[in-house]
C-alpha positions in Angstrom: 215.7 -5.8 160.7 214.8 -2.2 162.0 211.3 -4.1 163.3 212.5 -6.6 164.8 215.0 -5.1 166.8 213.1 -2.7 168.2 210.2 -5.6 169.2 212.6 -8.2 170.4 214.6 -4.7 172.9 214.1 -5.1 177.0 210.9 -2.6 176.6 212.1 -1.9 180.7 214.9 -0.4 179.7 214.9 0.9 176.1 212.6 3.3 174.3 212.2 3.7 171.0 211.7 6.5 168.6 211.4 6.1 164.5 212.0 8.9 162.2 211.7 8.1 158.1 213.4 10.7 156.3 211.2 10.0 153.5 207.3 8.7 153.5 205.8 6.5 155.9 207.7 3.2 156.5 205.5 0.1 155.0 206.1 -1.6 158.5 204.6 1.6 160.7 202.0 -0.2 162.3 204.0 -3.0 163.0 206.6 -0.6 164.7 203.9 1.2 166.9 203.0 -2.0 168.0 205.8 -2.4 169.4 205.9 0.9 171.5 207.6 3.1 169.2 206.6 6.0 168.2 207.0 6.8 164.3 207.3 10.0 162.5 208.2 10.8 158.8 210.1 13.7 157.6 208.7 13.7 154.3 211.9 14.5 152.3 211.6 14.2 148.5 214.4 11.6 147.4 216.9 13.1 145.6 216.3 16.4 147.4 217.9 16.7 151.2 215.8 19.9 152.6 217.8 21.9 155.1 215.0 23.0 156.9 214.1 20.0 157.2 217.4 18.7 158.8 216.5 21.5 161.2 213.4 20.3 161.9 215.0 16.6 162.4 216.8 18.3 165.0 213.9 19.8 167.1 212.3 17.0 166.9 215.6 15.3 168.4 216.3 18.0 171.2 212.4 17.5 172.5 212.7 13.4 172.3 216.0 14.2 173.9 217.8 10.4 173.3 220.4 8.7 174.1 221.6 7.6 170.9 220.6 7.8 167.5 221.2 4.9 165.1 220.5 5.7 161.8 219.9 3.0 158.7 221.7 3.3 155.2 223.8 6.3 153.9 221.8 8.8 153.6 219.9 8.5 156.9 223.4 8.1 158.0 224.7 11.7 156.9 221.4 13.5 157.4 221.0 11.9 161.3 224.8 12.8 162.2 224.3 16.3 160.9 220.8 16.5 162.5 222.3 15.2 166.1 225.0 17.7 165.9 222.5 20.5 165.7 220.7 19.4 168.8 223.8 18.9 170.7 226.1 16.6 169.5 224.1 13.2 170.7 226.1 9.8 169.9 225.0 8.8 166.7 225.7 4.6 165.4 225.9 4.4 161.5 224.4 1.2 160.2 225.7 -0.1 156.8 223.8 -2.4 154.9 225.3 -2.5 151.4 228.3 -4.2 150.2 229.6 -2.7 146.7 228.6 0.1 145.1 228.9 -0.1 141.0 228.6 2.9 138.8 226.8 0.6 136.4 223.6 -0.2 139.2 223.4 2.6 141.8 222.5 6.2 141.8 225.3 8.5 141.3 224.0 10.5 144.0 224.5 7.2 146.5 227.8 6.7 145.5 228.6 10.2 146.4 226.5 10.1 149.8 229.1 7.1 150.5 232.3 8.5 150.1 231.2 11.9 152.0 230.2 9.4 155.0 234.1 7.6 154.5 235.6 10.7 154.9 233.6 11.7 157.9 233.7 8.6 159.3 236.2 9.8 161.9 234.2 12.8 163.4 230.5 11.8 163.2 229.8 8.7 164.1 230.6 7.1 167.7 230.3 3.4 166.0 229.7 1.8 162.5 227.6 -1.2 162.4 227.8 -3.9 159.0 225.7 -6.3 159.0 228.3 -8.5 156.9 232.2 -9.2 156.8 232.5 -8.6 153.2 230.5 -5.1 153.4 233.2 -4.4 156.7 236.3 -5.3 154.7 234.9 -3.2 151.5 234.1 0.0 153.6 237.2 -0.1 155.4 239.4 -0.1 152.3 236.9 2.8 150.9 238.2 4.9 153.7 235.7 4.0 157.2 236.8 4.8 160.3 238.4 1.2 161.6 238.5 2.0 165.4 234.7 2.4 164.9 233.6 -0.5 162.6 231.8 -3.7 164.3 230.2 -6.7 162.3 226.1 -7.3 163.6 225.1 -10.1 161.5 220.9 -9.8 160.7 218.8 -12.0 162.8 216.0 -14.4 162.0 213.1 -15.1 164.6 212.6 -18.9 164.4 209.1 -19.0 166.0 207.7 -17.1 162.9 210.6 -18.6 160.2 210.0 -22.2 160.3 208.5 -24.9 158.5 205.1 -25.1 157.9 203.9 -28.7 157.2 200.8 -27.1 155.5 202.3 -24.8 153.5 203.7 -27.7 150.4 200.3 -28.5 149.3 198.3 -25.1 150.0 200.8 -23.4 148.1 200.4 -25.7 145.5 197.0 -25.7 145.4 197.1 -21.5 144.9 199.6 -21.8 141.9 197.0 -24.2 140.3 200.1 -27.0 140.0 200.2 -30.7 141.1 201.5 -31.5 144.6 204.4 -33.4 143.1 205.6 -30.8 141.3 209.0 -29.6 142.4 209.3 -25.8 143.0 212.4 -23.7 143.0 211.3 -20.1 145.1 213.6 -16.8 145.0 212.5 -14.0 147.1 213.9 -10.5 146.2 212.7 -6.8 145.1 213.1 -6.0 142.0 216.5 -4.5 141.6 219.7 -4.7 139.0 221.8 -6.1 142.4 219.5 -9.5 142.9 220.0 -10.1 139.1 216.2 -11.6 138.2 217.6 -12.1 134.5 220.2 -13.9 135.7 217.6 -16.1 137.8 215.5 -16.1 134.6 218.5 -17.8 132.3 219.3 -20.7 134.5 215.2 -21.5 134.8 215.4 -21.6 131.0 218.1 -23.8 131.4 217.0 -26.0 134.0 213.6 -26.1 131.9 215.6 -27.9 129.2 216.5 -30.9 131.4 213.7 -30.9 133.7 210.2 -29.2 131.8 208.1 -29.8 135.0 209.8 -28.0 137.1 208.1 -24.6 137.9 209.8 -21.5 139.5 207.9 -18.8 141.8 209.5 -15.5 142.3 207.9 -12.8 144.9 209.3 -9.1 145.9 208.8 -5.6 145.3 207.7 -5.3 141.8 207.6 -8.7 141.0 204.9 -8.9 139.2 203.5 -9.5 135.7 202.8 -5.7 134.8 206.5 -5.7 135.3 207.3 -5.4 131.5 211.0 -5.8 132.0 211.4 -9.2 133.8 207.8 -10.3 132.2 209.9 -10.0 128.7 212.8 -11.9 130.2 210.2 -15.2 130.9 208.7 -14.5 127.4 211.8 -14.8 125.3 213.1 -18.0 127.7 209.8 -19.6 126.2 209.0 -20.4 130.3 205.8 -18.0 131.1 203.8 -21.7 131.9 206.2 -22.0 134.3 206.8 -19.2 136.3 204.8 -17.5 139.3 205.6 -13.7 139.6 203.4 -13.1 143.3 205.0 -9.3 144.1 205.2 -8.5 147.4 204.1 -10.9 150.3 203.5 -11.2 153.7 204.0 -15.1 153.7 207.6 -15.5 153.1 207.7 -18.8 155.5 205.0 -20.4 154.0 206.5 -19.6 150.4 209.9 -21.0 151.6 208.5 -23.9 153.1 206.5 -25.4 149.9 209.3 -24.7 148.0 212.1 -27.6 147.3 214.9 -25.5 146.7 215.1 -21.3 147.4 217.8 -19.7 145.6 219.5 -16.1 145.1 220.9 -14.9 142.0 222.4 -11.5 143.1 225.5 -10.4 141.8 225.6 -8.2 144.9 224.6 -8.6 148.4 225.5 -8.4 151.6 223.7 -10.1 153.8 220.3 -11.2 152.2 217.6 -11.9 155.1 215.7 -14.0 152.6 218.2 -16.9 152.6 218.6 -16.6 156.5 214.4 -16.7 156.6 214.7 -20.2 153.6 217.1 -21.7 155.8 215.5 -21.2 159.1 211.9 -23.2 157.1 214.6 -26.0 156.8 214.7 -25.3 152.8 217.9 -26.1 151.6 219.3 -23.1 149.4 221.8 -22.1 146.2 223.1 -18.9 146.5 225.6 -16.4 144.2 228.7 -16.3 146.1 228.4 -12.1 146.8 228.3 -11.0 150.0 228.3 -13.1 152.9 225.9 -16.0 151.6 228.6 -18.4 151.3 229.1 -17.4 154.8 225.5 -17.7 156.1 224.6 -21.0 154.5 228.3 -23.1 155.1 227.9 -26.3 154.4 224.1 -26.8 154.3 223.5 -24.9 150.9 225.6 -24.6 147.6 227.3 -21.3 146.5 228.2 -20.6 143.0 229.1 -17.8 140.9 227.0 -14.7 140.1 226.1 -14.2 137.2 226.6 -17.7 135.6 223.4 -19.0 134.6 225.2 -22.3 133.7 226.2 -23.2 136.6 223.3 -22.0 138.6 221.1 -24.3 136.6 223.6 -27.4 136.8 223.4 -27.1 140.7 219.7 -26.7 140.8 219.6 -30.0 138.9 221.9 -32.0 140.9 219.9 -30.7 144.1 216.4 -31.8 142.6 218.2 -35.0 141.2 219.1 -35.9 144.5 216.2 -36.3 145.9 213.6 -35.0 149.0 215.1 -37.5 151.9 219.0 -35.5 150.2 217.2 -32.0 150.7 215.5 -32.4 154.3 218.7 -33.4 155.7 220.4 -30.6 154.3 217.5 -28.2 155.5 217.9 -29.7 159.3 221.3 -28.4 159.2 219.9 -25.1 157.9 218.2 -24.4 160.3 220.4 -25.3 163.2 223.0 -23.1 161.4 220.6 -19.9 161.9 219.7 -21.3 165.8 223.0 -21.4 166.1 224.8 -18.2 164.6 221.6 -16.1 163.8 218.9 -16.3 166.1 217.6 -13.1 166.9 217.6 -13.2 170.8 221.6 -13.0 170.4 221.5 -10.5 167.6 218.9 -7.9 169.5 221.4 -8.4 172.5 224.4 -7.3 170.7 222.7 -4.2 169.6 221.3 -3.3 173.0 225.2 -3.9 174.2 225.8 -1.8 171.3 223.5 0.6 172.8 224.4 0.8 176.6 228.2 1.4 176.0 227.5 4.8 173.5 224.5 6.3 175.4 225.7 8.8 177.6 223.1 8.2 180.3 223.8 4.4 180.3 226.9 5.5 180.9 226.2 7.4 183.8 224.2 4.7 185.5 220.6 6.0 183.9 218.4 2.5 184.2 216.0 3.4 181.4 218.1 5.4 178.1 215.8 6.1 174.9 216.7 5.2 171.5 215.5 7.2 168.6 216.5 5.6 165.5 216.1 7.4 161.9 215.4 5.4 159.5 215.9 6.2 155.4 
């Protein structure tokens, strides 16, 4: 979302500066070619570095900004420290989590949250969620409320659409028929998007319907994954499954599939189901988050963690037919045209922008962003 902000800004009147706390961001190149200049830190996780805070700070007095929005909680405690060190420059906190659970996330996290509730009030100038539910949740946690506003992610719909192609070449890659019917999920590897539970309800489904196949792509997706490759062993569905990792595709992927899906017990606003919807793919999704939110009535929500259930609803979609499934991916994608499209989104952020720079508000024509990313 960091990328396509910054490439969909007014380049006449914003700048843009990116700062990774840690390594170098897998989208850098993308990023520069959108004007930005990007710099890493090179913080080891785990281990904030106060000189290199300070050093954060130089580099913040010499860019000299406007505002600095930083991503994620740590980013979010390290930038507001850093920008009070060069001179107190308005800093926006972005939020893109929803709960955090002892059981899943780092300690450490957890602990990075609740010092960013209680200094909600004096760092920040504005708190940015990208969902209602992770709103609501941080503002009973303690967040500032005079400060928190609700972005929703964005989804470009001249590089998410459907790609008539995409059915058969996919196909053709997985080594599968071009009648088979496909059911794609698109998610790291992580205990939040729940790949076991994903994994149950294909074992399920594989009961009633033994031709259906099931690809799965993300971070760490993979076969040498011995965790989740176990999982598709002992549901006796290995012949059925297509672990891809990480891809640049993610439209194409969508748009051979006949049904995308999440299994997440926690989310909160998953840009893979925007990205399925907007390739006119109709979509199931755990009811975490804001997904019953983002696909309304042109998708089916059900609960996390009930592999049951999932499975049932998968069947009833496949059952119903392709003429059942394009209508409901039409009205998909005219949902994210109509509530997501990123033109809108980028514009609410550079409103966003504009009202806390303290040059825009003195009538500067050209502000600069920097924005530190985690």
């Amino acid at each position: 979302m960091l990328c396509r902000i910054a490439s969909g800004m007014d380049h006449s009147r914003f700048k843009n500066e990116v700062v990774s706390l840690t390594g170098i961001l897998d989208l850098a190149d993308t990023m520069e070619a959108t004007g930005a200049r990007v710099r890493t830190l090179g913080m080891k996780k785990g281990a904030p570095n106060p000189m290199l805070v300070m050093r954060l700070a130089q580099w913040i007095r010499e860019s000299k900004p406007d505002v600095i929005h930083t991503w994620m909680y740590h980013a979010n405690l390290i930038g507001a420290f850093a920008a009070k060190l060069a001179g107190n420059v308005p800093v926006v906190w972005s939020v893109h989590h929803s709960v955090l659970d002892a059981r899943l996330d780092k300690r450490r996290t957890m602990w990075v949250n609740r010092a960013c509730a209680l200094l909600s009030n004096y760092l920040p100038a504005q708190i940015v969620f990208c969902s209602q539910a992770s709103l609501r949740i941080h503002e009973k946690l303690g967040y500032a409320s005079r400060k928190l506003r609700l972005i929703p992610n964005g989804f470009d719909l001249d590089q998410a659409k459907p790609e008539l192609a995409a059915r058969e070449s996919v196909r053709a890659e997985l080594g599968i028929p071009n009648d088979t019917l496909l059911i794609a999920m698109v998610a790291r590897f992580h205990p939040h998007k729940d790949h076991r539970n994903f994994v149950r309800a294909a074992q399920l489904l594989h009961q009633q319907m033994p031709d259906v196949h099931f690809l799965m792509c993300g971070m760490n997706v993979t076969w040498q994954n011995a965790e989740l490759a176990g999982w598709i062993d002992a549901a006796g569905i290995r012949g059925r499954c297509h672990l891809l990792g990480a891809r640049s595709d993610v439209p194409r992927l969508f748009s051979a599939a006949d049904l995308a899906t999440s299994a997440s017990c926690n989310e909160a606003f998953p840009i893979a189901i925007g990205e399925a919807m907007a390739c006119e793919t109709p979509c199931v999704v755990t009811d975490v988050g804001d997904c019953a939110l983002i696909v309304g009535d042109t998708g089916e929500v059900v609960p996390p963690g009930n592999p049951i259930v999932l499975a049932e609803c998968w069947r009833k979609l496949l059952e119903a037919g392709p003429e059942a499934r394009r209508e409901m991916g039409i009205a998909a994608r005219q949902r994210v045209q109509l509530r997501f499209a990123l033109p809108a989104i980028v514009e609410r952020y550079q409103e966003l922008y504009l009202k806390v720079g303290s040059r825009a508000s003195q009538g500067t024509p050209v502000p600069s962003l920097t924005q530190a990313a985690r």
